[in-house]
C-alpha positions in Angstrom: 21.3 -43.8 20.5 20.1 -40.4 19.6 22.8 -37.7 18.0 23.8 -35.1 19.9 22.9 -31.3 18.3 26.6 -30.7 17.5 27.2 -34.2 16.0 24.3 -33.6 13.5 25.6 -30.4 12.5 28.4 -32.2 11.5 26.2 -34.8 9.1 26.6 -32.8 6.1 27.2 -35.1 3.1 25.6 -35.6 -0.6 22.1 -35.9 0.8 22.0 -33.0 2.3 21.8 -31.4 -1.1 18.4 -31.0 -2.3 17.2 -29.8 -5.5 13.7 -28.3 -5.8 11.8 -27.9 -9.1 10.5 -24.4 -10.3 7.0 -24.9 -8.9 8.3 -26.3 -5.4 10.8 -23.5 -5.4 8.3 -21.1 -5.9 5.9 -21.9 -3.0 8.6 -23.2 -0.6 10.1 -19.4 -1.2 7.2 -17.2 -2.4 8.5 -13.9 -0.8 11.9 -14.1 -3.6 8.9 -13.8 -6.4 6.1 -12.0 -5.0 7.3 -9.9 -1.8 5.5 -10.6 1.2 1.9 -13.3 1.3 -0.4 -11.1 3.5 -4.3 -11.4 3.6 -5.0 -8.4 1.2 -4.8 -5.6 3.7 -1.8 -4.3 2.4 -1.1 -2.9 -1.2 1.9 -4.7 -1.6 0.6 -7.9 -0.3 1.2 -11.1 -2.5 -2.3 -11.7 -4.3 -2.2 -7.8 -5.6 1.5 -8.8 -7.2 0.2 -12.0 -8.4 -2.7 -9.7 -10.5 -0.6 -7.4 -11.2 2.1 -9.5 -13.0 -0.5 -11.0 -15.5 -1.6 -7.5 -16.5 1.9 -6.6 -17.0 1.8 -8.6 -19.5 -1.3 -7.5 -21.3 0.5 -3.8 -20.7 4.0 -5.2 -22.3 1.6 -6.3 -25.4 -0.2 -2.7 -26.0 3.0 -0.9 -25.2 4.5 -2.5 -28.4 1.6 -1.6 -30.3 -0.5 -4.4 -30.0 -4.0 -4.1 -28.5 -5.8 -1.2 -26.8 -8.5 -2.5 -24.4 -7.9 -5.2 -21.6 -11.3 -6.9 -19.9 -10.1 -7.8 -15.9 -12.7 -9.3 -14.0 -12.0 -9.7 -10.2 -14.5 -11.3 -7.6 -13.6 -13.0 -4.0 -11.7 -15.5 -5.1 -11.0 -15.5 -8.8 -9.2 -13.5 -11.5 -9.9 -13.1 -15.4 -7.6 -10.9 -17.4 -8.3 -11.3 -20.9 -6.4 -8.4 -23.5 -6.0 -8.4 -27.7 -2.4 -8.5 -28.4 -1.0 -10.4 -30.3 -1.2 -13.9 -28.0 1.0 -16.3 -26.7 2.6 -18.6 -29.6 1.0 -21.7 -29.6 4.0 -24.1 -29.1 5.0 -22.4 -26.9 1.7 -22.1 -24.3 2.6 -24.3 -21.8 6.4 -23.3 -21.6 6.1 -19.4 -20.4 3.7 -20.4 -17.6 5.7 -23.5 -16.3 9.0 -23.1 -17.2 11.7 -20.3 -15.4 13.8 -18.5 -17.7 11.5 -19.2 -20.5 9.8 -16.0 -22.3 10.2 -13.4 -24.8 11.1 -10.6 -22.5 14.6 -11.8 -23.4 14.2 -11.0 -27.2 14.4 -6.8 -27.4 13.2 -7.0 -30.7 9.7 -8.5 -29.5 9.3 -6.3 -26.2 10.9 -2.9 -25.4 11.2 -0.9 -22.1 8.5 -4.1 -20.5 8.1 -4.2 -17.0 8.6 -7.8 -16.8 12.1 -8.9 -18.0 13.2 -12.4 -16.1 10.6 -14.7 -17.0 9.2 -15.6 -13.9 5.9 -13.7 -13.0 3.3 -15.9 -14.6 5.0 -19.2 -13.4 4.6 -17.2 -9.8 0.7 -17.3 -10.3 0.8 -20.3 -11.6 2.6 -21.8 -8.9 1.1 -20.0 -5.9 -3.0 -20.3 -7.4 -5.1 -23.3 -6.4 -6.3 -23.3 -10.3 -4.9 -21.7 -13.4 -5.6 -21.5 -16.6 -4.3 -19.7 -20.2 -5.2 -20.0 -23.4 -3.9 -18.2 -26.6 -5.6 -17.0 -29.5 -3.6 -16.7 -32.8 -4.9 -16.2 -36.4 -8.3 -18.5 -36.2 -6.5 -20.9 -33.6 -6.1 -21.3 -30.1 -5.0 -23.8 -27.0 -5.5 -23.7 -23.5 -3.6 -25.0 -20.5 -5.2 -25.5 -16.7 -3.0 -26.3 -14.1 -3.6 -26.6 -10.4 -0.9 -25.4 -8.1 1.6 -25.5 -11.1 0.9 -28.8 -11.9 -0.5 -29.5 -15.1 -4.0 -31.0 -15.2 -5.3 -31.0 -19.0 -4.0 -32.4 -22.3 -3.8 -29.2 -24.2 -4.7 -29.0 -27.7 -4.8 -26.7 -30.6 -8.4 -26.0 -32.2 -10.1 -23.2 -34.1 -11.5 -20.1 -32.9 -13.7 -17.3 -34.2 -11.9 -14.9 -31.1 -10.1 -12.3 -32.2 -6.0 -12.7 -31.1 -4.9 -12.6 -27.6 -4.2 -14.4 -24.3 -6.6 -15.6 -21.3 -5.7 -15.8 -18.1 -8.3 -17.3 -15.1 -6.7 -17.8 -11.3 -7.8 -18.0 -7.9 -5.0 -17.4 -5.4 -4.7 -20.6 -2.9 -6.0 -20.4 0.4 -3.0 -22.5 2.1 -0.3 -20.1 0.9 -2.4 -16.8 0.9 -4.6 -17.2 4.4 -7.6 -15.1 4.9 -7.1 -13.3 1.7 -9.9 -10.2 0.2 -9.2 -8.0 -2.4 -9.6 -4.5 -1.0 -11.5 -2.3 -3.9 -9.7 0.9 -3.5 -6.5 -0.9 -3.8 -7.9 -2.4 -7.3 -9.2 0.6 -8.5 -5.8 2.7 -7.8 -4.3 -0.4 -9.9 -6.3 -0.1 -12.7 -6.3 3.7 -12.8 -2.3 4.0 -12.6 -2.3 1.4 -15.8 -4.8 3.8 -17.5 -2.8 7.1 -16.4 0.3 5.6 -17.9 -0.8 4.5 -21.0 -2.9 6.8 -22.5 -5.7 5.3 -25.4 -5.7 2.2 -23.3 -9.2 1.2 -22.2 -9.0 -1.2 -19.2 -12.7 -2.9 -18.5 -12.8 -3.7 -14.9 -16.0 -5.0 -13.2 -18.0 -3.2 -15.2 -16.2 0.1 -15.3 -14.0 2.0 -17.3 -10.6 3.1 -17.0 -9.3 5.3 -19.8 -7.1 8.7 -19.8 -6.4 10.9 -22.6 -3.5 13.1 -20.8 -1.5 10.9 -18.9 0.2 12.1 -15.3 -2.2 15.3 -15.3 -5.2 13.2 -15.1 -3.4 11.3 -12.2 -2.9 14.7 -9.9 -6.4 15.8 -10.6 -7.4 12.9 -9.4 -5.1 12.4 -6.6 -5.9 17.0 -5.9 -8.7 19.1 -5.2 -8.1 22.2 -7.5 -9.8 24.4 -4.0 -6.4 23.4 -2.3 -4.1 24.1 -5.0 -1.9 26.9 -5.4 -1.8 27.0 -9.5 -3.0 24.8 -12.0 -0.6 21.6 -12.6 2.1 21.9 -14.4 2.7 18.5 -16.8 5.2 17.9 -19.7 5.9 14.9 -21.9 8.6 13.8 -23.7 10.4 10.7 -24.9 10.7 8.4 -22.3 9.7 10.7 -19.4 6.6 12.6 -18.2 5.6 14.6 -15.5 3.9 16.8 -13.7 3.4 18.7 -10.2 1.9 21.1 -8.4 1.6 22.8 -4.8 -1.1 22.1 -2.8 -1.3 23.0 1.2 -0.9 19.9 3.0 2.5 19.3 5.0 5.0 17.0 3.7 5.6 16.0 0.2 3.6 13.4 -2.0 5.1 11.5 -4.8 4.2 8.6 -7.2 6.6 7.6 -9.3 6.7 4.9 -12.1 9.1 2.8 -14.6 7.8 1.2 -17.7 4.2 1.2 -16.0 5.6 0.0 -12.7 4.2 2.0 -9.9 7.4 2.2 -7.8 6.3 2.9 -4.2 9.9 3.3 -2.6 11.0 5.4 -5.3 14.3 5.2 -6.6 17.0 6.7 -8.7 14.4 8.3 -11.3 12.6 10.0 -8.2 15.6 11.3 -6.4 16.8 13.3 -9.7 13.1 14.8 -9.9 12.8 16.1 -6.6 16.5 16.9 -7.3 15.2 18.8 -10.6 12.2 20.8 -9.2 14.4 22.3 -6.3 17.2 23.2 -9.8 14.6 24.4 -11.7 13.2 26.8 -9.4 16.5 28.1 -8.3 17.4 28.4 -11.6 14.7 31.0 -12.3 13.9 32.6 -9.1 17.8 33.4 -9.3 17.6 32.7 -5.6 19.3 29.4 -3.3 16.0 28.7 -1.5 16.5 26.1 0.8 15.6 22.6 -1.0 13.0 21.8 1.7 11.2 24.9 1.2 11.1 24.4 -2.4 10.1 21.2 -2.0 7.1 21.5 1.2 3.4 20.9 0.1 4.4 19.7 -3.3 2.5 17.1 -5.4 3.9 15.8 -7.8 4.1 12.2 -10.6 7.2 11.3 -12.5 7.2 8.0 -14.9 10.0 7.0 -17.0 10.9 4.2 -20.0 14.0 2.6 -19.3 15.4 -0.4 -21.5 16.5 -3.1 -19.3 15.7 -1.6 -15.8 17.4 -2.7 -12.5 14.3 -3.0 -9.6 15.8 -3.7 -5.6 13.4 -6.6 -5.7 11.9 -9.0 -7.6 8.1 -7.0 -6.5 9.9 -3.9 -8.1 9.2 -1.6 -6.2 12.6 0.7 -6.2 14.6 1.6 -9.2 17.8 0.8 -8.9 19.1 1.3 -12.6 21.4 4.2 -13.0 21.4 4.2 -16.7 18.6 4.8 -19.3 20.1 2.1 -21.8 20.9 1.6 -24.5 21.5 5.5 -24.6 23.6 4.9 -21.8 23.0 8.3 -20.3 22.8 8.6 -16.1 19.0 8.4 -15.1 19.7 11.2 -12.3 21.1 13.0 -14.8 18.4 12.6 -18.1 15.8 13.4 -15.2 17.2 16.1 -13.5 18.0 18.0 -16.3 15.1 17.6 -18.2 12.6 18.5 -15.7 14.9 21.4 -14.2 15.0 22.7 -17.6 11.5 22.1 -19.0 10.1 23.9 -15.0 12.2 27.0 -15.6 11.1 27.6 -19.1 7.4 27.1 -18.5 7.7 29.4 -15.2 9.2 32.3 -18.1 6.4 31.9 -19.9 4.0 31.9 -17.1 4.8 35.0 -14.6 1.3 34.1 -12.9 2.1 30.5 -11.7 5.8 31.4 -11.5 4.2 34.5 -8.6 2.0 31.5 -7.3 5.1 29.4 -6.7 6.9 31.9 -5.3 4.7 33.2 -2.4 4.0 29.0 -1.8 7.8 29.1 -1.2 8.4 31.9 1.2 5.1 30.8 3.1 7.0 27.5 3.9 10.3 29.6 4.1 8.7 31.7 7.3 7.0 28.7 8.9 10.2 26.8 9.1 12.5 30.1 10.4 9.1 30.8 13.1 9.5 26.8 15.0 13.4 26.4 14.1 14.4 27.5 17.7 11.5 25.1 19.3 12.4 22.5 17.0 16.0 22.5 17.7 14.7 21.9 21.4 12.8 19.2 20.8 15.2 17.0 18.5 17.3 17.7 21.4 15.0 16.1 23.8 13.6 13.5 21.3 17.4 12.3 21.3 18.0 12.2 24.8 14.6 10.4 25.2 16.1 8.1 22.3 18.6 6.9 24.7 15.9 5.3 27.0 12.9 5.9 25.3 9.9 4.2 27.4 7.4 4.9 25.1 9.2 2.8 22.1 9.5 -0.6 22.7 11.9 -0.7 19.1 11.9 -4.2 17.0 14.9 -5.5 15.3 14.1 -5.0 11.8 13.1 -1.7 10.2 11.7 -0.8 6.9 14.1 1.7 5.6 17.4 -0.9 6.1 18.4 -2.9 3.4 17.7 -6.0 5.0 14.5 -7.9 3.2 13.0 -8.4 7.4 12.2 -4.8 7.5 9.5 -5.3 4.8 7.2 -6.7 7.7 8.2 -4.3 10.5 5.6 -3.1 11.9 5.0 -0.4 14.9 1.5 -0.2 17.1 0.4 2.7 19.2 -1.1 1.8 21.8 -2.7 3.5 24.6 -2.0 2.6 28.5 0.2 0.5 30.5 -1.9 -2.2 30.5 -2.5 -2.3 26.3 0.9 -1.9 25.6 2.0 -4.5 27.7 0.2 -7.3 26.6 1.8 -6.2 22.8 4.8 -6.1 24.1 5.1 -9.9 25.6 3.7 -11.6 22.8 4.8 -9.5 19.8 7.2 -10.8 17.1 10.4 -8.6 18.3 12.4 -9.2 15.1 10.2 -7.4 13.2 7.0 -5.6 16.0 7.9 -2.9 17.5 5.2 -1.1 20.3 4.8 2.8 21.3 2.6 3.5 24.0 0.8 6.6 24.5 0.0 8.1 28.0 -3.8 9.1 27.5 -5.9 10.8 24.6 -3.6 13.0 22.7 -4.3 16.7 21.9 -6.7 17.3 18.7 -4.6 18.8 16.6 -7.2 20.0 13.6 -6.2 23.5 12.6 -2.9 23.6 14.4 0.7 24.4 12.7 3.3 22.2 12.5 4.9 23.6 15.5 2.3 21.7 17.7 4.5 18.7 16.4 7.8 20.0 18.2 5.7 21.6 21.5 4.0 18.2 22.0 6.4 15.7 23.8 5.0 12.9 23.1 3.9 13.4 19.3 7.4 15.1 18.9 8.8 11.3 20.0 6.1 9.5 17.9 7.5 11.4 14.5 10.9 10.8 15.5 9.9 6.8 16.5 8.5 6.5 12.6 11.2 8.9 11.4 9.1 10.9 9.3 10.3 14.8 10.2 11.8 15.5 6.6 9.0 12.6 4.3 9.1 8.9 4.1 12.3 8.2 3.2 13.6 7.2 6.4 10.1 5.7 7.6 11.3 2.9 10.1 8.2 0.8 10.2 5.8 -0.6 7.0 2.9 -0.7 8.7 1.7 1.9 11.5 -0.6 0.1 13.4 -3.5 2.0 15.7 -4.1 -0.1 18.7 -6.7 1.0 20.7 -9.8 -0.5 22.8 -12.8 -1.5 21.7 -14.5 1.3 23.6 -15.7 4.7 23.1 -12.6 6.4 24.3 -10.4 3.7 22.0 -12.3 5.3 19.2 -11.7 8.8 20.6 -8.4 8.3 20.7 -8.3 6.2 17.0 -9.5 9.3 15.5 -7.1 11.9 17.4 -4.7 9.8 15.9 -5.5 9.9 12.6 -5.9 13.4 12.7 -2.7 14.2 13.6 -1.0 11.7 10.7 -4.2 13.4 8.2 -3.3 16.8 9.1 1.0 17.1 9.6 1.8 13.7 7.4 -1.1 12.8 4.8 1.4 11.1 2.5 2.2 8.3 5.3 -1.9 7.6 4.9 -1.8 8.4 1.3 0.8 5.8 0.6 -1.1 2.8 2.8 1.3 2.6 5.8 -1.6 3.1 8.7 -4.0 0.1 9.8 -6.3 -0.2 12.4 -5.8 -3.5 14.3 -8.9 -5.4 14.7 -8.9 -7.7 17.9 -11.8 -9.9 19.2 -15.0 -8.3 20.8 -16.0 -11.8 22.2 -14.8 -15.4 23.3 -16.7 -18.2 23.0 -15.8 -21.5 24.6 -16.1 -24.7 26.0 -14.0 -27.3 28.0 -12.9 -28.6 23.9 -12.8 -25.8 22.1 -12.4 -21.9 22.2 -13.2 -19.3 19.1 -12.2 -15.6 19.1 -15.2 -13.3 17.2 -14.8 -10.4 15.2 -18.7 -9.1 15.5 -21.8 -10.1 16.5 -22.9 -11.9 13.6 -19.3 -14.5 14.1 -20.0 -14.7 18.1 -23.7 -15.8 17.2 -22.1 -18.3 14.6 -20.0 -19.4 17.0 -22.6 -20.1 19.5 -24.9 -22.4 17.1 -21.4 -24.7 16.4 -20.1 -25.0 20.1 -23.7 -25.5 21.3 -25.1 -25.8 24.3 -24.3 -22.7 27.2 -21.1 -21.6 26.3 -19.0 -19.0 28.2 -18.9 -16.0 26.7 -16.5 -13.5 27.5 -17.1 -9.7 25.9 -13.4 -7.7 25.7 -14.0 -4.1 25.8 -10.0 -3.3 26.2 -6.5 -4.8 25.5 -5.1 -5.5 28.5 -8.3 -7.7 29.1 -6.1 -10.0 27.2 -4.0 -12.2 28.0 -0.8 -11.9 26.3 -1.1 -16.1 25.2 -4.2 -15.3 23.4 -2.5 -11.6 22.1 -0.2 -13.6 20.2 -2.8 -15.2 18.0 -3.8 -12.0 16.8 -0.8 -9.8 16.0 0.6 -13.1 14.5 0.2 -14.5 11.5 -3.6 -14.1 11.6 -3.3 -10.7 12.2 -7.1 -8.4 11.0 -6.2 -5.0 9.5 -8.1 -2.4 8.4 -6.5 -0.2 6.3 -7.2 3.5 6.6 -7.7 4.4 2.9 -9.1 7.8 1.1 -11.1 7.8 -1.7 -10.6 9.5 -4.7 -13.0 11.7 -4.1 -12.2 12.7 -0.7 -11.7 16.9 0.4 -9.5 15.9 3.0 -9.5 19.5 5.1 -13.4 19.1 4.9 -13.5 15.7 6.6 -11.0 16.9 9.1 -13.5 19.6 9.9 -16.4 18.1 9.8 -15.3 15.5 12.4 -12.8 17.2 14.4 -13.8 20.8 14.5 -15.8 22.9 16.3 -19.1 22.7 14.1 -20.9 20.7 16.7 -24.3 21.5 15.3 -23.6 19.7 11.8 -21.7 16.9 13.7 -24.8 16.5 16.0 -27.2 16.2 13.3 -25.4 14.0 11.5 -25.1 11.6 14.4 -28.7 11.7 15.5 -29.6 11.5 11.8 -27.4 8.4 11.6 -28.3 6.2 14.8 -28.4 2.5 14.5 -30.6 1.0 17.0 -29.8 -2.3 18.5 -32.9 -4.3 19.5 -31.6 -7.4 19.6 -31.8 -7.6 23.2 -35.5 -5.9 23.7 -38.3 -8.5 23.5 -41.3 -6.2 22.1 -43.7 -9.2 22.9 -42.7 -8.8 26.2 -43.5 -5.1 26.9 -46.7 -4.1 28.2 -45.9 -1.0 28.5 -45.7 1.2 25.5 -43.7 4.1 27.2 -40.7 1.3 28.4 -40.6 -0.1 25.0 -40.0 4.0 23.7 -37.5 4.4 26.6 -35.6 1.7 24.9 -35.6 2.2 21.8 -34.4 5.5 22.3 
């Protein structure tokens, strides 16, 4: 007779306890080691940790003086890191890959101020890769270990070498745990840059490339700045364990990036709340004047990266700072920050009267802008509360980003457009952690407009207040801003209003890599035994040639074409996102112009100049007649 529910609730006795071994651990729980899996369309996702915490190590290794140039190869599905430090013991080859709580991160005396401190990141990639493999070179001799899955597969030996000292390290991430995964380039890139940024005389070969800076955090806000939009030239200082360096540009909002021991900490922390804390002293301190912190503070670009012994990260992905010492010193890390770049700002502003004026006028510009929309603003929160209240446009989720709880690390929000879209989201989406807001029509174009647009325009004025973005991204509420539109011209209209409007009042929400597009199917191709959902032309033609013979084939030109059964496939665990990145290279208030103001002649060149002509359907054999085969094609 079968047990009731409540009775085997009950049935908890010495078999219920179970005890897992490090690797089984490690991929029955991957988010406690790695954050979240994803497919790669994220930053944060899993297989960029997983790279990132064997080049850690390679970093650890130069920062105490051993080794200046690391060679990282990356291709579809494999890794090679290979760097010149001083290499893994020999003995000890096999233990610091398989083995928790075995490394010498423990030992200060052999690494100090590392990133990695608990002994677990290579036994991650170990763990979570389909094949891995390491192998040490020390003083003429070496050994090498290949496992697969964690699991050790080779009797490993010690031989002689002619290679110079260092460690090897080979992965590919496995397909079961990381589904669908790519590497995204400018994700890589940004990696490999930050490493160089923050170690200066350290050559990182990537693919072929590169990456090497001589002056630290200055070479990371040129890069990240384009001097035409900047108000001065950047201001950077270095000293022992802290650098920085900022700058006004003329973009709304404020950008950070902020780092500890090498560790690009993308939700801040304690070491970035004392240095916004520290511009908005230093500048008071000189001007002589209590300007309001948020004027001080508008339009400003700035890097901050500390060395802290021992650090305390929120996470084991580290991405907050959590420490609120800088030991062994044992002085406050919102103090040593605060004061140091307060102080260091006011004395460089004495000696330069010309940025110091630069700075100034930056200020009251922001000053004015915020006292000329305070009355319509006040009006607006007003309504955007009420709204709150009942607010049909937000369908809210359970879970949000900035909460403490680990679930708000998937939250995720899509703006959709229409009844008809939004409701198919909204009965198939994950509500713990998906939430939906629905837009009415095509929003205004808001190139060229001020801020106070935000505050006139209902429904933007309820889409900044739905993220929570009004005063930076502190407070954002959702991960991942998801544009959800049709696979139509006016889904693309509206796709790029959209963008606009985050590009032109909020660049750091894009800058950081919270906004995706969601890719859905543009066809369905089935049988009475089997069904498959394409992404393009090229997988609908693929599909075709497996199902054989006459197929139905269904094209979906809008989301509420779909049901919401089949929605759930694709805003599930499958999900396709395409990130919305910049490059490096990018002059942002060009492209906004370019594509979004009112210099139609350029635009229309450039389209014409750019047409892709489908012939697929047009059978020239076919045509007698030369003028219809023209018609066409055109």
């Amino acid at each position: 007779m079968a047990k009731s529910e409540k009775e085997s609730m009950f049935d908890y006795d010495e078999s219920s306890i179970k005890s897992l071994d490090w690797r089984e651990h490690i991929r029955l729980r991957p988010g406690m080691y790695i954050g979240k899996l994803g497919d790669g369309s994220s930053k944060d996702d899993g297989i960029y940790v997983l790279v990132k915490e064997v080049i850690d190590n390679c970093i650890d290794e130069h920062m105490m003086g051993f080794g200046k140039v690391i060679d990282v190869t990356i291709t579809e599905s494999k890794v090679t890191v290979r760097d010149y430090g001083r290499g893994i013991p020999l003995g000890k080859v096999v233990d610091v890959v398989s083995k928790i709580n075995t490394g010498a991160k423990y030992d200060s005396g052999a690494f100090q101020k590392s990133v990695g401190l608990n002994g677990v990141g290579t036994k991650a990639v170990n763990a979570l890769s389909s094949y891995f493999k390491v192998q040490a070179y020390r003083e003429g001799a070496t050994k090498l270990a290949e496992f697969k899955k964690g699991v050790l597969t080779s009797d490993p030996k010690q031989t002689k070498t002619d290679e110079k000292n260092g460690t090897y390290v080979e992965f590919e991430p496995d397909n079961t745990m990381f589904k669908h995964y790519h590497f995204i380039p400018e994700y890589l890139d940004d990696l490999m840059w930050n490493y160089a940024f923050l170690n200066a005389g350290l050559t990182i070969n990537y693919n072929g490339q590169k990456f090497y800076s001589k002056d630290g955090l200055l070479d990371l806000l040129k890069q990240k700045t384009n001097p035409e939009e900047l108000r001065y030239p950047i201001i950077s200082f270095k000293g022992n364990d802290i650098e920085f360096a900022l700058t006004h540009g003329n973009q709304y909002g404020e950008e950070y990036y902020s780092f500890v021991n090498g560790q690009n900490t993308t939700q801040g922390g304690t070491h970035l709340a004392a240095f916004r804390e520290g511009i908005v002293r230093g500048v008071r301190d000189f001007f002589k004047k209590d300007f309001d912190a948020s004027d001080i503070r508008a339009s400003v670009i700035g890097a901050i990266a500390v060395r802290v012994q021992e650090p305390v990260f929120e996470s084991q992905t580290k991405t907050k700072l959590g420490s609120l010492t800088m030991a062994p010193e044992g002085a406050a890390v919102k103090t040593f920050v605060g004061d140091y770049v307060a102080k260091e700002l006011e004395i460089y502003l004495h000696k330069n009267p010309t940025v110091a004026d630069a700075m100034q006028k930056r200020i009251m510009q922001s000053e004015r802008e915020r006292k000329e929309i305070a009355g319509i603003k006040k009006l607006a929160n007003e309504r955007a509360k009420k709204a709150n209240l009942h607010n049909r446009k937000l369908r809210d989720c359970r879970y949000h980003f900035d909460e403490k709880n680990p679930k708000g690390v998937d939250s995720q929000i899509f703006i959709t457009e229409g009844d008809s879209a939004s409701g198919s989201i909204t009965k198939s989406r994950d509500v713990e952690s998906q939430a939906v807001f629905s837009l009415r029509g095509k929003p205004l174009n808001c190139f060229g407009l001020s801020k106070k647009v935000v505050y006139e325009n209902e429904e933007f004025n309820l889409l900044q207040h739905a993220l929570n973005i009004e005063d930076g991204l502190e407070g954002l509420r959702y991960n991942k801003v998801i544009i959800a539109t049709d696979a139509d011209v006016d889904g693309m209209h509206i796709r790029l209003l959209l963008m606009t409007f985050f590009l032109q009042f909020f660049p750091d929400l894009v800058k950081a890599g919270h906004v995706f597009i969601l890719e859905t199917p543009l066809f369905r191709v089935r049988n009475k035994k089997e069904t498959i959902y394409c992404y393009s032309e090229e997988e609908k033609q693929a599909a075709i040639k497996k199902i054989g013979g006459k197929p139905e084939i269904t094209r979906f030109k809008g989301l509420g074409e779909i049901s919401p059964d089949e929605f759930g496939g694709f805003i599930g665990e499958d999900i396709r996102l395409q990130p919305v990145l910049l490059h490096k290279d990018s002059h942002l208030q060009r492209i906004l112009e370019f594509y979004m103001g009112k210099n139609t002649q350029d635009r229309q060149e450039f389209i014409i100049g750019n047409l892709r002509v489908e012939m697929d359907k047009v059978d020239k054999n076919n045509v007698e007649d030369p003028e219809v085969l023209e018609d066409q094609e055109a």
